[in-house]
Structure formats: C-alpha cells, structure tokens
C-alpha positions in Angstrom: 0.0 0.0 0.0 1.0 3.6 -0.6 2.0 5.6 1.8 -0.2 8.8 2.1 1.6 11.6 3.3 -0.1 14.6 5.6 0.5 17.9 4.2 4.0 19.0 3.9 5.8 21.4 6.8 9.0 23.1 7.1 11.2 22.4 4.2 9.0 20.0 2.3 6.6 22.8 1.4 9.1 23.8 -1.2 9.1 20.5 -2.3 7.6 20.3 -6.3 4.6 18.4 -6.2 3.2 16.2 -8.9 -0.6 15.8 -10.5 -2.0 18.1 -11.7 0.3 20.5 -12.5 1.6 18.3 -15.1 -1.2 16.1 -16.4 -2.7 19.4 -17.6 -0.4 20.3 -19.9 -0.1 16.6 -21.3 -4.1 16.5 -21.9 -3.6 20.1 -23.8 -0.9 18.4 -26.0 -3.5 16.0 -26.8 -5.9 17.8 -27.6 -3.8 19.5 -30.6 -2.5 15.9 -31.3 -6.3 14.8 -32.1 -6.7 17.7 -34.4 -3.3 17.0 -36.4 -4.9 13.3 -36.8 -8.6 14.1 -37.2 -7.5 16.8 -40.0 -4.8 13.8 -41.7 -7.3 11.3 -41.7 -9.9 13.4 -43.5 -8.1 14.6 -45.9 -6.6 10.8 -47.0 -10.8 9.9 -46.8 -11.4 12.8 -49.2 -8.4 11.3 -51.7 -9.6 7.7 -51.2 -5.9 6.7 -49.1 -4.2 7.4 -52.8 -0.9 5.3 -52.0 1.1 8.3 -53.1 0.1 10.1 -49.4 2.8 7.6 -47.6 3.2 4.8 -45.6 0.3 4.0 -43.6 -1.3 1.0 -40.8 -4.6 -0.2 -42.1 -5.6 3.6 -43.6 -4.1 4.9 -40.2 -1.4 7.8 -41.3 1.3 10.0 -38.6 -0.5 13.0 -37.6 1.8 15.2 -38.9 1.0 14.0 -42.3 -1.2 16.8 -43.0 1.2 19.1 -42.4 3.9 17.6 -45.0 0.7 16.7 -47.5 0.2 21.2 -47.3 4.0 21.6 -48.2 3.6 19.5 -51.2 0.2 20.1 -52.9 -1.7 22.7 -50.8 -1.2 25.0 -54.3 -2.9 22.4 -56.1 -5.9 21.6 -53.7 -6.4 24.5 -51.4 -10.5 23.9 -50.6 -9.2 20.0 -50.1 -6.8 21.4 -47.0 -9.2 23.9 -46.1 -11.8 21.2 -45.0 -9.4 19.3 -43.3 -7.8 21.9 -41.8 -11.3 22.9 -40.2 -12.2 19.7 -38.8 -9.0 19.7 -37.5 -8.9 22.8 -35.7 -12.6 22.1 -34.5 -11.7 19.1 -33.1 -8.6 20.5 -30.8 -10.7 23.5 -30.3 -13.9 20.8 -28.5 -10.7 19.4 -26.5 -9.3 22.3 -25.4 -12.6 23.9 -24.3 -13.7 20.6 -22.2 -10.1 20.9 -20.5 -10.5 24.1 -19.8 -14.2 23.6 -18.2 -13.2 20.6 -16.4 -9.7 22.5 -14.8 -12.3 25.0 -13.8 -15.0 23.0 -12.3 -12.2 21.2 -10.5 -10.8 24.1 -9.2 -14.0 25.4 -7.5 -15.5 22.1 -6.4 -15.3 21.4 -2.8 -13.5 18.1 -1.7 -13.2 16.2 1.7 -10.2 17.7 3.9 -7.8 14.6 4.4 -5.5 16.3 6.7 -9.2 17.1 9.2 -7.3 15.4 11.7 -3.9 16.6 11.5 -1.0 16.8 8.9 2.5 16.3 10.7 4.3 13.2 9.8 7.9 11.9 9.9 10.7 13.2 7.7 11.9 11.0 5.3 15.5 11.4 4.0 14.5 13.8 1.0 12.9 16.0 4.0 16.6 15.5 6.1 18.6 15.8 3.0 17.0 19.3 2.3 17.2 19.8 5.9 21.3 20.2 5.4 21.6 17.4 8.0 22.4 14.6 5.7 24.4 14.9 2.3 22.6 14.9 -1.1 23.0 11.3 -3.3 25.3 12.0 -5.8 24.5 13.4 -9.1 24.5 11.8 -12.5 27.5 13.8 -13.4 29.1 12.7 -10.1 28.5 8.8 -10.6 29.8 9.6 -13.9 33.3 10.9 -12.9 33.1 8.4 -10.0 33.1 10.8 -7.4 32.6 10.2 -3.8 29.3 10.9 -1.4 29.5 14.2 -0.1 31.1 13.6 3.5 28.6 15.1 6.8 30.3 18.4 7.9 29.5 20.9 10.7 28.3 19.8 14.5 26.8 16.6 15.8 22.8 17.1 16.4 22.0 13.7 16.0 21.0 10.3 14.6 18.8 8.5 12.1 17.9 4.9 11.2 17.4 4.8 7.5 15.4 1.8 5.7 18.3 -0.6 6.1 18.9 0.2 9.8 21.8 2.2 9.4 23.0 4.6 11.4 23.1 8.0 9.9 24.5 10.3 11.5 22.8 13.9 11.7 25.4 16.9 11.3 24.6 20.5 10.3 26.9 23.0 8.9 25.2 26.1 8.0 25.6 29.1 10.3 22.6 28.6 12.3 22.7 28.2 15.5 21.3 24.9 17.4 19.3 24.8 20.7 19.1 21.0 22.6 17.8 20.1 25.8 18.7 17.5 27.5 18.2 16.4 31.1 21.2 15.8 33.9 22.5 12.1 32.7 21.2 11.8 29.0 24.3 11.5 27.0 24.4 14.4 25.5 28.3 14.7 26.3 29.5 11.6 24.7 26.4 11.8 22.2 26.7 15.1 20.7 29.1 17.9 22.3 32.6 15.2 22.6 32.0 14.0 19.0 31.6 17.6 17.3 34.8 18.6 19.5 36.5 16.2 17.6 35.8 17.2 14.3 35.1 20.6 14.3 38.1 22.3 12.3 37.3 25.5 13.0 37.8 28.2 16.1 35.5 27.1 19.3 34.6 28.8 22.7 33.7 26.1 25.4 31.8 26.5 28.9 33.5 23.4 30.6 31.7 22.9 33.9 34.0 19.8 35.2 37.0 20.0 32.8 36.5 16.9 31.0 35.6 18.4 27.9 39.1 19.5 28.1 41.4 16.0 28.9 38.9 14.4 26.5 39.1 16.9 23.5 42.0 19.1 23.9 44.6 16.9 22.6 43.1 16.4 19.8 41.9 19.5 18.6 45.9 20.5 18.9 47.6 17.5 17.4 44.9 17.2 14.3 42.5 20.2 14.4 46.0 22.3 14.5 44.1 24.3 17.0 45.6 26.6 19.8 44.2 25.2 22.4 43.9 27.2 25.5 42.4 26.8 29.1 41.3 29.3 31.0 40.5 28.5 34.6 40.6 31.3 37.1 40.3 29.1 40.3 43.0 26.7 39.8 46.9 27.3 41.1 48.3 26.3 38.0 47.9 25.4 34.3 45.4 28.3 33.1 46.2 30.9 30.8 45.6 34.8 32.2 43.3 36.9 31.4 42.6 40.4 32.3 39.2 41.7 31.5 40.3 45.5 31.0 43.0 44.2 28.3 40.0 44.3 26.0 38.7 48.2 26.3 39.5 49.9 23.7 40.7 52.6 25.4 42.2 55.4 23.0 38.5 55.3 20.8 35.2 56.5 21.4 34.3 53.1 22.1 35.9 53.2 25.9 32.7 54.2 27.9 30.6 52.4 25.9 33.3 49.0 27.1 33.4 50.5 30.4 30.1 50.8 31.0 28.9 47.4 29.5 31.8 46.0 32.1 30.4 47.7 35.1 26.8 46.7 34.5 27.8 42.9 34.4 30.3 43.4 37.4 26.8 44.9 39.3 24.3 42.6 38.0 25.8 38.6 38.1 22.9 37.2 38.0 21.2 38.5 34.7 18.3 40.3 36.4 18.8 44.0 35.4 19.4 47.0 37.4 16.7 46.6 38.9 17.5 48.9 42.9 18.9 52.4 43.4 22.0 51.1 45.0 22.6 49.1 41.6 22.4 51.8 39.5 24.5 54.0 41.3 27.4 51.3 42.1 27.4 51.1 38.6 27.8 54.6 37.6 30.5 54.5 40.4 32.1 51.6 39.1 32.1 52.9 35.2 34.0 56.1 36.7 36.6 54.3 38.7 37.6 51.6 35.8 38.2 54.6 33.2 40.6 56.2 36.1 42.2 53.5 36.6 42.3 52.5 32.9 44.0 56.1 32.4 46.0 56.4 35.4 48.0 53.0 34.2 48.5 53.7 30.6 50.4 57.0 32.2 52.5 55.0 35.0 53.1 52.5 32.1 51.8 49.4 34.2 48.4 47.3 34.1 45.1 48.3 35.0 42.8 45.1 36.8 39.9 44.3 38.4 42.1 43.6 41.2 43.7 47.4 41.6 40.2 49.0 40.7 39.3 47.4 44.2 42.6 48.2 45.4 41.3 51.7 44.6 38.8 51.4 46.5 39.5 49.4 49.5 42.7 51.1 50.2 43.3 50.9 53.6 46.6 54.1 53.2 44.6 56.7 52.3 41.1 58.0 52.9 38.2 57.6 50.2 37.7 61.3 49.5 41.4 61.2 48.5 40.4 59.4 45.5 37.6 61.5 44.6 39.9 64.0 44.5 42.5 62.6 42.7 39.8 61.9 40.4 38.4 65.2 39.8 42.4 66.7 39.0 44.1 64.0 37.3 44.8 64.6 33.6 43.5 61.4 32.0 43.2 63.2 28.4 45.2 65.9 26.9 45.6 67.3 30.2 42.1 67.1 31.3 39.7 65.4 33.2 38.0 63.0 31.5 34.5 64.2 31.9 32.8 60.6 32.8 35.7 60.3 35.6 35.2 63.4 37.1 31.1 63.4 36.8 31.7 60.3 38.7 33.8 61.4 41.3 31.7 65.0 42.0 28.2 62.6 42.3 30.2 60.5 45.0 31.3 63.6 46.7 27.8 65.7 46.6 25.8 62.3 48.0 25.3 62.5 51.7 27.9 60.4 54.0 25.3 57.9 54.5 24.7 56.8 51.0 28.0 57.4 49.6 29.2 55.3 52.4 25.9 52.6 51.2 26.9 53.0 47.3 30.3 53.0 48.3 30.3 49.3 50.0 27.9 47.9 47.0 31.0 48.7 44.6 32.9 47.1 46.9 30.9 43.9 47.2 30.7 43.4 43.2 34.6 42.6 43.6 35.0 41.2 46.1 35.6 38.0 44.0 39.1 39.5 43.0 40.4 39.4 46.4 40.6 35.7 46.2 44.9 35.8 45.4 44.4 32.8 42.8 41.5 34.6 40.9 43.7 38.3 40.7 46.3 36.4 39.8 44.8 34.9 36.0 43.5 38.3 35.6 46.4 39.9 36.3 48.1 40.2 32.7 46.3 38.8 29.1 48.6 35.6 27.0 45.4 35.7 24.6 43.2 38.4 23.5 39.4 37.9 22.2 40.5 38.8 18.9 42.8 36.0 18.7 39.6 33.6 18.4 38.7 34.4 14.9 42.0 36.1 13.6 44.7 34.0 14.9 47.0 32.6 12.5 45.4 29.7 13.3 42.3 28.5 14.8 41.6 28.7 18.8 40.0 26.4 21.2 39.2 28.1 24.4 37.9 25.9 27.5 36.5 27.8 30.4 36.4 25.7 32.9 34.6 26.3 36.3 34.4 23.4 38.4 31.2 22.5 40.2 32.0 24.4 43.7 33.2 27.6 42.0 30.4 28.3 39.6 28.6 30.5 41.1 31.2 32.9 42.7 33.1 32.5 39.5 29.9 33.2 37.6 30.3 37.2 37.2 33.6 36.5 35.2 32.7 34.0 33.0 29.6 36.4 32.3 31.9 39.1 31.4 33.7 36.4 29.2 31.0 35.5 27.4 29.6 39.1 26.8 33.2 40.7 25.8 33.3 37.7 22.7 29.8 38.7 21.3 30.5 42.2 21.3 33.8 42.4 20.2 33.7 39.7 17.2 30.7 41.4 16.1 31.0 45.0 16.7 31.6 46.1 12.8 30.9 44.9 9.5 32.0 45.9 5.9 30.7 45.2 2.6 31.7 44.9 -0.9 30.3 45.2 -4.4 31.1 41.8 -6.6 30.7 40.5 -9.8 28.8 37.3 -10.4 29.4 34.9 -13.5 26.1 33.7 -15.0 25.7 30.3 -16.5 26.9 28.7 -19.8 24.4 29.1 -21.9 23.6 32.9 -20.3 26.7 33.7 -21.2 26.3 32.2 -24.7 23.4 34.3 -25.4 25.2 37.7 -23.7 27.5 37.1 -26.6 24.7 37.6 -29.0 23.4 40.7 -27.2 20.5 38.8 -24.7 21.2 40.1 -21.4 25.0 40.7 -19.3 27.5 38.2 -19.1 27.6 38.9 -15.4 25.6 41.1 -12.7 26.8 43.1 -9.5 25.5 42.5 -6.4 26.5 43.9 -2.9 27.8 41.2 0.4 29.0 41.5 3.7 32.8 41.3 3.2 34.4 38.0 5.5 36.7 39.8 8.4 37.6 37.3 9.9 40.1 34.5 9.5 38.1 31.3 10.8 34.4 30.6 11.9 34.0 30.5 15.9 31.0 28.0 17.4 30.4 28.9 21.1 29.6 25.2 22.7 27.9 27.0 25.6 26.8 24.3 27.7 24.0 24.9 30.5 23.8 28.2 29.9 21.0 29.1 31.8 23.3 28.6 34.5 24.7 32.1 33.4 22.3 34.0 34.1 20.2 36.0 31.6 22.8 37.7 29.3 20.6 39.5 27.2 23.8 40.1 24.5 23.5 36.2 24.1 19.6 36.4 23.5 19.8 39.7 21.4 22.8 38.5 19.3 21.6 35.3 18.0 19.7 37.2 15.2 22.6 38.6 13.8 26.3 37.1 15.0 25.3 34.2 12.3 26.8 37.0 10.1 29.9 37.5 11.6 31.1 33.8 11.6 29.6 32.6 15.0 27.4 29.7 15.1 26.0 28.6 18.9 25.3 25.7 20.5 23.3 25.9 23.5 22.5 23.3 25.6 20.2 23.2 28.6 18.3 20.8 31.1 14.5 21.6 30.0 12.1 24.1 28.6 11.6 25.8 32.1 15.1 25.7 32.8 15.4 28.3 29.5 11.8 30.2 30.4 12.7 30.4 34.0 11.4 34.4 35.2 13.8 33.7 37.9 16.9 32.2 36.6 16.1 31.7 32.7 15.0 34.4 30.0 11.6 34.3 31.0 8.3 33.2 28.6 8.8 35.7 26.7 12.1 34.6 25.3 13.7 34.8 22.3 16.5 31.9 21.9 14.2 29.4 20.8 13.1 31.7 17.7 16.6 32.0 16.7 17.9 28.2 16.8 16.8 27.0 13.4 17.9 23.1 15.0 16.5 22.0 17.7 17.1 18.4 19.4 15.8 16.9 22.6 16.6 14.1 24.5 13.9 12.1 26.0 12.6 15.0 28.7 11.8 14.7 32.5 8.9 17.2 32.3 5.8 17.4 30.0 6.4 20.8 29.1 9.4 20.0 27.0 7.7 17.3 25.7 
C-alpha cells in the first residue's frame, strides 16, 4: 500500500509536487495531437488513401501528415486542405474547451479535507537531505566521474535509522545556531558535544563545567585540528592561561565608555536580572567612573590596569576615600584634562550624603569582592590571549572555560563578562563589498549575441575574519540571563559565529527567575533544535 503523506511542513513545502500541475499540460498536448490526426485522416478519406500520401497501418497515417501533404500540394488543392484543416482545428478547439471547463469546475469544487485530523508526519530522507543534515545522493554527473558521497560536515545534532537500519549520523553545517535540551544524565556529552569537538576544524569557545571536555578533547583539537588550544581556569593554582578583563577596552577610541560601561553593568548585575535597585544603579555609575581612572592612570604609570587594583582603589586601607575623589576630579586622563565621565563620577560620590555614599560606596565594593581571592587576581592579572585572537589568529583557537562545580557560582560574574566581551567584540563592525557574479553557460552564450550581461553586480557582507567560531555554551542558563546572548543570535550568524546551546528543559530556559523568561527569544533564533527524552511534559 501507498504511503499517504499529511501535508507537507518546514522544508517540504518547497518541495515540487506532482498531478496536476503536469497532467494538464499533457491533456492540452493531446488535444492538438487529435486535431493534427482528425485533419490527416480526413483529408486521405477525401483522396480515397491514394498510395502516393505515404506509408500507412490499415488507412491509419502519422498525424503530422497533414502538415507535410500542405507543403507539397496545398497550391494544387487549397478547398481540399481547407476542410481538413477545419475539422481539425474544430476538433482541438472541443478538446481544449472541455479541458479548460473541467480545470475549472475542479478548481471550484469542494472536496473532503484529508488532513481534518492533523498533517505532521515523519521526515523522510528527501525532508533530512533538504534539511542540510544529511548529504545529497550523488548526481549523475558525479556517478559519472566516480566521485565520492559528499562527507557530513558541521556539528553533531544527531541520529537517524534509515530503511536498512543504518545509522546515519545527523550533522549541520550552516551558520545557524542549534538549541538542545537535555536532562542531567542523558548522553548528551559523549552523544553530541565530545563528538563535534572532535571534528570541528574551526575556532570554538567552550563552557567546561567539570573540565572533562578539556582532557577528552583538547589533545586532539591541537595534534589534528592544528588548533591553539587554550584553558582558561581562574580558580585553579596552576595550568590556566591569564586573562585580564580590562586588556579588552578599547581605550584610545570612542568606544571606551561604551566598554566601560557594559563592564560595570555585568560586574553589578551577576545574576542576569537587570538594574533593577537604586543602589545598583549608582554602584554602577560609580564603578564605570573608577575603571576609566584606573584605565587612564595606568596607561600614564606605564603598568596594568585590573579588576584587582580597581578594588585596590577602593578598599585602600593608606589613604582616605575622598582622596580618591579628588584625585579623580584633578588627574589629567586626556590631553591634560579630566575626563569628563571620571570626574562626573567622582563630583556625584562627593555631593551624596555620607550615608549613601558610604551605602553606594560598600555595593561597589561587594561586586569585587571576588578579585580578592589571590588565585583569581592572579589569572587576571596580565592577558597571554586576547578575544581577537579567536577568529584572527594565524590559526584557529580552542578556548575551554572551565569552572568546576564548587566555583560556579562565585566564578559566575567572570565568565559572564567572558562570554559578553566575545559577542561584542567579534561582532561589533561589518564591511561590505560590491562583486561580480558569472552567469551560466548558456547565459553567457546568449550575452554574446546581445540577450542580457554576461555577469551582474551584487552587494555582500565582506568576511573579516580568519576562521568561523562555534560557542559550545553548555547549561547556559546557569549564566544567568545575558541578554547580549539572547539579542545577538539574530545577527552574529553573520559574523562567523554559530552557537550551540544546551540546557536541562524548557523551564530551565523560560525560568522568570533564573532563565529568559516566557517571553524569550533563543528558541526563535535556533533554526535546529534536538531533545533528549525529557523529564517534564512541558518539553515534551
């Protein structure tokens, strides 16, 4: 028996479909074919089937006959073709007009809806193939010159049993980014994030929660990936690279308070919920003015400015606080001046009254109070890699952040910053350029004889960037809500960043406490989605 597909969704609605859309034009063809023999036949009745009209079957001639009978003779017998001719066209014309009532009747007759009860179905391999996540068969050219099935590229998002029971192995390569959940224990390590680790060529940013990822993967993403690997764990004694946040401000442009104050906001807020209490808000403003000071005051004294020596700033037990606000209000940070944001910053701190100062003064305080820890001020002390280096590095880069289980959530604030500083600096600016196209063969062929160009212009983002970068961010939610992460999914694709995003569960994602909330856009943005089998109906 037949299968009888439901109607068509996702990519098999572009899928051609057969019927009537082709019978139609056969039945027309027809039509004019029964004319040509109705006309041939009459006019071999009207000569008695002289054997000098041609090979026939039992007074049966080729339709066309009529038309090579006119070449010959129709001088000699015009009335004689006329007739025929008539019928002929009478009888296509009687064919072509019950066509056209029948395609018309059929069109507005009402018929039973077979999909009444639903239309989604299974995808079969056409629907996968067009899906990118399998390769296409090979073409007849291709079997011609013996070449091989396309080989699966990109990251691992799944499996599939075709009709022999084989395994097939789902990977996509297209820069859209992919969204799985899967629940604590599911495989998804050793099923989908391990096995696209080790094949990935390319640049990739990885959230490793128990360093695993990294003694399972990082050897071999240096040996045969030719990747730089790096690992970048700011709780550990020894054996992680440094990395000092305020390295990446771009200082000297007009992007520095912008940096700054996208910095201080994630310093303040490490949980993703928003400055959302006076106190917040005016830390923040604090914080933004103190960084840029210290960011100036360094470049001057030719040392390093940290997140370390900003609290040092502040916690300074040699000096008095209002020392610094003056020192801020008369330091030349710029040309000789004060920078306006450092001084505004300063004045607000010294016009508050002592008791909120002192309140606004101890929030600040509390945001770093992280890089007090000697082992944490210590990675962040100096940069050995820059965020720059992940897509423009002579060669590609494998970062592992790695926060083990007992860390997480005081380390949380820093990986946030992290995360944020690679979204907006890898896609902060893009270029575009004006390129020819070369048209087909046979467009070409007829450009020659004055139908249409040879070639046409059209406009495209210009590549700026050395190697792709996939961000293998796994339980993400565990972040907090970055809203960079959310906002940036609809456009990074265009900068050569593809993310994977992994989390327990649907709720885990629309959490209003600790997710994006319902109103969340991540799911809208990952094109490929996978589940494991879930704990909870509402992933189901």
């Amino acid at each position: 028996m037949k299968d009888k597909f439901n109607n068509a969704i996702g990519p098999q609605v572009r899928a051609k479909k057969l019927g009537a859309s082709k019978v139609i034009p056969a039945l027309a063809v027809a039509s004019i074919g029964a004319g040509l023999q109705v006309a041939t036949q009459f006019f071999a009745y009207d000569f008695k089937y002289q054997s000098v009209l041609g090979a026939n079957i039992k007074q049966i001639y080729a339709p066309w006959g009529i038309i090579q009978w006119a070449g010959k003779w129709y001088h000699q017998y015009p009335d004689a073709f006329m007739r025929a001719g008539s019928i002929g066209v009478v009888t296509a014309g009687v064919g072509l007009l019950a066509l056209a009532i029948t395609k018309m009747v059929m069109a507005n007759s009402s018929k039973s809806n077979e999909y009444l009860h639903g239309s989604a179905r299974w995808a079969n391999a056409k629907d996968i193939q067009e899906a990118g996540l399998l390769p296409h068969p090979r073409t007849f050219w291709q079997l011609l010159r013996g070449k091989e099935v396309a080989a699966s590229r990109g990251v691992y998002v799944g499996a599939w049993l075709d009709k022999s029971n084989n395994v097939q192995y789902l990977r996509h390569n297209g820069p859209e980014h992919v969204l799985t959940y899967a629940p604590t224990r599911s495989g998804k390590g050793v099923g989908l994030v391990v096995p696209t680790l080790l094949s990935w060529p390319h640049s990739v940013v990885i959230t490793d929660l128990k360093g695993e990822l990294w003694s399972m993967t990082a050897g071999w993403r240096q040996k045969y990936a030719k990747n730089k690997v790096i690992r970048f764990e700011p709780a550990t004694l020894s054996g992680s690279a440094c990395w000092n946040p305020l390295d990446e401000i771009r200082i000297d442009t007009e992007y520095a308070v912008g940096d700054v104050q996208n910095l201080a906001t994630l310093i303040v807020d490490p949980d993703g919920k928003g400055l959302d209490s006076h106190w917040k808000k005016t830390s923040q403003a604090l914080l933004v003015g103190v960084i840029l000071h210290a960011l100036y005051k360094a470049k001057n004294d030719g040392t390093t400015a940290t997140l370390p020596s900003v609290d040092g700033m502040l916690a300074d037990p040699n000096r008095g606080i209002a020392e610094l606000w003056i020192e801020m209000t008369t330091y030349s940070h710029v040309n000789g001046q004060v920078h306006p944001v450092v001084g505004s910053s300063a004045r607000d701190m010294m016009d508050r009254p002592a008791e909120e100062a002192g309140s606004v003064l101890s929030t600040a305080k509390s945001y770093l109070a992280l890089y007090r820890d000697p082992v944490v001020a210590r990675n962040v002390s100096k940069s050995e890699f820059r965020i720059k280096d992940l897509m423009n590095h002579d060669s590609p880069v494998s970062l592992y952040i790695i926060t083990l289980p007992n860390d997480q959530s005081r380390l949380r604030p820093l990986v946030r910053v992290m995360v944020n500083m690679i979204v907006r600096l890898l896609a902060d600016e893009m270029e575009f350029e004006r390129v020819m196209s070369k048209l087909p063969w046979w467009r070409r062929a007829l450009a020659r004889f004055g139908f249409g160009d040879a070639a046409h212009a059209y406009v495209r983002s210009k590549k700026g960037y050395k190697h792709r970068l996939l961000g293998m961010i796994d339980e993400f939610p565990s972040l907090g809500k970055l809203d960079i992460l959310q906002e940036s999914l609809a456009f990074v694709a265009g900068y050569g960043i593809k993310f994977y995003l992994i989390c327990q569960d649907i709720n885990q994602l629309k959490s209003r406490e600790t997710g994006y909330g319902p109103d969340e856009t991540i799911t809208s943005n990952c094109h490929i989605q996978n589940a494991y089998p879930p704990n909870r109906l509402e992933t189901a």
